[in-house]
C-alpha positions, -999 to 999 in steps of 0.1 A, spaced: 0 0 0 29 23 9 47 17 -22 16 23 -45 8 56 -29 46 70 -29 43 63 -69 22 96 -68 37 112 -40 69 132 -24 60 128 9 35 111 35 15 145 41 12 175 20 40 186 -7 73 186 26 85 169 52 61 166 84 68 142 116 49 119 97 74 115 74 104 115 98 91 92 122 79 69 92 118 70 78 133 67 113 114 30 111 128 26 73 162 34 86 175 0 102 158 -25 77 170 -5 44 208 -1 62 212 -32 78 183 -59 74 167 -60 42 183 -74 9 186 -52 -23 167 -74 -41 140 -68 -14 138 -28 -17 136 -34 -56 102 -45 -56 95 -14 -36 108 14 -58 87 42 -47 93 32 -11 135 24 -20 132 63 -38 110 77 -5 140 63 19 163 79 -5 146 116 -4 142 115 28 180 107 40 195 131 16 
């Protein structure tokens, strides 16, 4: 569900970053770094570009 709604948009709530969005990539954080497999977060692209946006 998260990756279908991040194909159409930037961020969580409205057109910047909110807590929402923070708090949401805070719990991204340790699986994309350290748990989850590339091949994983590829089937996930608009979550994989979400992570991205968010870190940078």
């Amino acid at each position: 569900a998260l990756n279908n709604y991040l194909a159409s948009h930037t961020f969580l709530v409205g057109d910047c970053v909110t807590l929402a969005n923070i708090i949401t990539t805070c719990n991204l954080v340790l699986a994309f770094q350290h748990l989850t497999p590339k091949s994983f977060t590829s089937e996930y692209p608009h979550v994989e570009r979400y992570f991205w946006t968010m870190i940078n």
